[in-house]
Rosetta silent file (secondary structure, phi, psi, omega in degrees, C-alpha in Angstrom):
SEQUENCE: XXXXXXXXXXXXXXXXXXXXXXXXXXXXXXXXXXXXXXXXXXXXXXXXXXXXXXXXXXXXXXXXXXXXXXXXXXXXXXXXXXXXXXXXXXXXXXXXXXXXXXXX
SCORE:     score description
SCORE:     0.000 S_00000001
   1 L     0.000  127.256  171.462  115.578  102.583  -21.609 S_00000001
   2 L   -82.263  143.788  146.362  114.435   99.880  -23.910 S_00000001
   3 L  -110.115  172.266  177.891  112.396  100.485  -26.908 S_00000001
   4 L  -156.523  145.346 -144.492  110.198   98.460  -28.412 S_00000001
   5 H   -73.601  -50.132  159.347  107.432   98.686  -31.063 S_00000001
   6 H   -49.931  -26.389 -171.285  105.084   97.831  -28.226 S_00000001
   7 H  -119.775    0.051  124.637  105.571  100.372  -26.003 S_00000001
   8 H   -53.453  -33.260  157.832  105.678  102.650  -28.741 S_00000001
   9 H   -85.365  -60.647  141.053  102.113  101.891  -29.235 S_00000001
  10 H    32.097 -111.129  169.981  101.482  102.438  -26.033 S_00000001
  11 H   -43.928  -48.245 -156.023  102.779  106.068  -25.673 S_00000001
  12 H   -64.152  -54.414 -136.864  100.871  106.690  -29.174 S_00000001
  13 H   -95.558  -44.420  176.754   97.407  105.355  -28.138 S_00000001
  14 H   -65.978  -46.492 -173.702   97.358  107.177  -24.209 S_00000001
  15 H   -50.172  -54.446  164.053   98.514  110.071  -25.656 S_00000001
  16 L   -71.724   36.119 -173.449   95.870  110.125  -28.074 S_00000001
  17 L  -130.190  -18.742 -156.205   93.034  108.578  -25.655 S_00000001
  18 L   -92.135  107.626  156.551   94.166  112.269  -23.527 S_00000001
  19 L   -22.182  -40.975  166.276   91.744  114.770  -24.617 S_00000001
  20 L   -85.039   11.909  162.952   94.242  117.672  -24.372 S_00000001
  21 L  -113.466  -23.495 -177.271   96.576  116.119  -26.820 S_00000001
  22 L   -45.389 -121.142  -94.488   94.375  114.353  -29.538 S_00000001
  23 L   -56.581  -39.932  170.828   93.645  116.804  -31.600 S_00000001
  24 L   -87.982   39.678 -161.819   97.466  117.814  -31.956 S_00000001
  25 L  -134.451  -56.210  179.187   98.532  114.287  -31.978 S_00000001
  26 H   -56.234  -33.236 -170.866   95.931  113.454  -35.413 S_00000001
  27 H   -82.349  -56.174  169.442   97.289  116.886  -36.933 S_00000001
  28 H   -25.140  -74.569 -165.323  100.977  115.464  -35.849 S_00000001
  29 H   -60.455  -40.739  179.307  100.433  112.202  -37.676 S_00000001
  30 H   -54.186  -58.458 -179.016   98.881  113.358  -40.816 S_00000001
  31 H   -47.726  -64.652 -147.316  101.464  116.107  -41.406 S_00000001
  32 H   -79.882  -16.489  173.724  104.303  113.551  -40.715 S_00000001
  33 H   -79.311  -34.752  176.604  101.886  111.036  -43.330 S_00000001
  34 H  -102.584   -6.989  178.028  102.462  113.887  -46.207 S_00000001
  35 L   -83.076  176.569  175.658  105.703  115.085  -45.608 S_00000001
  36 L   -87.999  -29.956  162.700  109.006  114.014  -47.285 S_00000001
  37 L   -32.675   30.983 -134.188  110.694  113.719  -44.006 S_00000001
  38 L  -102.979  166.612  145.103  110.153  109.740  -42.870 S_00000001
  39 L   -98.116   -6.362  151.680  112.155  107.600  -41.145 S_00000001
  40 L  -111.849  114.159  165.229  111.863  105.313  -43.680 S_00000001
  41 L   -50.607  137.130 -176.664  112.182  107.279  -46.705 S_00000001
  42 L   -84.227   68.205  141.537  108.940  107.346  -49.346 S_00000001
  43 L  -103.698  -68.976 -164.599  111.690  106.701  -52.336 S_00000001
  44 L   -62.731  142.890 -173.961  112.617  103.431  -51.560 S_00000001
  45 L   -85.764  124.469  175.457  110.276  100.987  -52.693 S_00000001
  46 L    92.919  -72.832  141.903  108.166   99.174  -50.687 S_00000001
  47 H    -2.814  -90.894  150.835  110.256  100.248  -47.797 S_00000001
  48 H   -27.688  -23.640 -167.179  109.574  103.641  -47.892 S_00000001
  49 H  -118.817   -2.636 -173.341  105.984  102.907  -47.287 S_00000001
  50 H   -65.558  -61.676 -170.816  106.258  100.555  -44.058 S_00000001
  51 H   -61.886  -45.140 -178.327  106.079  103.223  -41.508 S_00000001
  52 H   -41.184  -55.253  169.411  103.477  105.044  -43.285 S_00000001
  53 H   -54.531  -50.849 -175.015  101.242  102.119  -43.520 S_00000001
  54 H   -57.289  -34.824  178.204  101.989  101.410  -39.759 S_00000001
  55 H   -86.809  -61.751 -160.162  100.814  105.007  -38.486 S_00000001
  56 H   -53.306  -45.985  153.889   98.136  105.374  -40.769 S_00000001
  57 H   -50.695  -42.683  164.727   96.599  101.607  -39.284 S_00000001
  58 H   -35.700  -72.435 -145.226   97.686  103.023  -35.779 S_00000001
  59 H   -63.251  -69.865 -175.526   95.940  106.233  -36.440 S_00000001
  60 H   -50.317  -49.421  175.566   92.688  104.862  -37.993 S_00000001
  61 H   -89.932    0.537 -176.266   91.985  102.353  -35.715 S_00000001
  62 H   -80.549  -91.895  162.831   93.125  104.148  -32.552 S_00000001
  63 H   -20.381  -29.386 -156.618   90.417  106.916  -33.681 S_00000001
  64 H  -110.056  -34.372  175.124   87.616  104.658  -34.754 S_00000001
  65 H   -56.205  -34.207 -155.806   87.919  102.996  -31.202 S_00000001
  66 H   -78.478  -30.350 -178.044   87.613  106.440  -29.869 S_00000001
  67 H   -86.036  -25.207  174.108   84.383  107.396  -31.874 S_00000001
  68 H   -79.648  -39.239  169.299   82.797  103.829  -31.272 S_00000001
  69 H   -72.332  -30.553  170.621   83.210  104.507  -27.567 S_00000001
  70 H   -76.847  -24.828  169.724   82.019  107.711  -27.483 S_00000001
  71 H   -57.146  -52.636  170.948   79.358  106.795  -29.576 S_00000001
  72 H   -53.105  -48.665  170.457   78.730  103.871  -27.262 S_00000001
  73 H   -42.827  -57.434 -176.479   78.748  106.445  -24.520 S_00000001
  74 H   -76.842    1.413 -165.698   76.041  108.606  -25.684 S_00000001
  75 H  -102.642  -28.466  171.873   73.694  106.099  -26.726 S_00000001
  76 H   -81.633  -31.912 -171.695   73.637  104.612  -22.929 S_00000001
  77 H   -62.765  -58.910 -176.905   73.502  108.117  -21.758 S_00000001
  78 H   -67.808  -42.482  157.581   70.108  108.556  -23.786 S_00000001
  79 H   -29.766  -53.496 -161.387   68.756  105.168  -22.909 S_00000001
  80 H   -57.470  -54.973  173.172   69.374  105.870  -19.466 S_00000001
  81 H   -34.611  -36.071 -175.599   67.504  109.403  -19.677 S_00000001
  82 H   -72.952  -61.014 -168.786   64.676  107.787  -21.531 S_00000001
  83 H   -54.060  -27.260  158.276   64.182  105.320  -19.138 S_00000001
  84 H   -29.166  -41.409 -143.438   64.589  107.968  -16.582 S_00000001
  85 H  -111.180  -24.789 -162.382   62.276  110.614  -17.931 S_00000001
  86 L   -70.208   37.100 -156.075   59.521  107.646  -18.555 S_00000001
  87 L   -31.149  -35.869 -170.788   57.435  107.932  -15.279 S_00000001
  88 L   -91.174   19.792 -177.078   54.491  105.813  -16.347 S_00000001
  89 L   -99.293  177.745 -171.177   56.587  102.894  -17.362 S_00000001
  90 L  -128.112   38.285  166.564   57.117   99.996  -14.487 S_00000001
  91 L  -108.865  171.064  173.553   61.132   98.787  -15.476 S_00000001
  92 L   -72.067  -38.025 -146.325   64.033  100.094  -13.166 S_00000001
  93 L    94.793  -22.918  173.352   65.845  101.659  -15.550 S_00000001
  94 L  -111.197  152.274 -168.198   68.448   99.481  -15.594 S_00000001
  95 L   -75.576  138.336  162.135   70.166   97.662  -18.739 S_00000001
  96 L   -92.270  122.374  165.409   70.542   93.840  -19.297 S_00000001
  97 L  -113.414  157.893 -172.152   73.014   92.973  -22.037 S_00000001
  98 L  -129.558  145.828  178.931   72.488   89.394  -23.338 S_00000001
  99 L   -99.366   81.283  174.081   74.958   87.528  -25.816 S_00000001
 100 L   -74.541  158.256 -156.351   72.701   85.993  -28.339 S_00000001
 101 L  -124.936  106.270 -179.766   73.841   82.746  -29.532 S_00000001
 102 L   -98.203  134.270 -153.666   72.855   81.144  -32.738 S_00000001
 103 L   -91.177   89.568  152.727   71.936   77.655  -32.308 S_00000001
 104 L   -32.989    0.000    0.000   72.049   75.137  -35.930 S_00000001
């Protein structure tokens, strides 16, 4: 088996996209973010701090994706509902998204 820093990222990010592992996956990292235990020891200078830095940017933006999508989720769920629930209005119901463009 090869590894590689990619497919290390990978593993980390489905496993934490799986609902029945997140929760112990965030509690996982954090613990392993405060402990003394690294694989790059926090002594060594500079060093010591690569892996940390590397999970904690994993972790954060892995998470922030997850909350922007879900976010994203609900907010088309209530549009849809509104439009849904709206009897006396005359659109379909369905969304257009448009890419505005700014012109100079």
């Amino acid at each position: 088996m090869k590894f590689s820093i990619q497919s290390l990222y990978t593993w980390y990010r489905d496993v934490l996209r799986n609902p029945k592992y997140r929760w112990w996956v965030i509690l996982g990292t954090l613990v392993y973010l405060v402990s003394p235990i690294d694989v790059l020891p926090d002594f060594i200078p500079v060093v010591g701090q690569i892996d940390d830095v590397f999970l904690l940017t994993l972790l954060v933006s892995e998470v922030s994706g997850l909350v922007i999508e879900g976010w994203k989720a609900r907010k088309g769920d209530v549009g849809t509902e509104v439009a849904d629930s709206s009897e006396a209005s005359t659109s379909t119901g369905s969304t257009i998204d448009v890419d505005a463009v700014s012109v100079k």
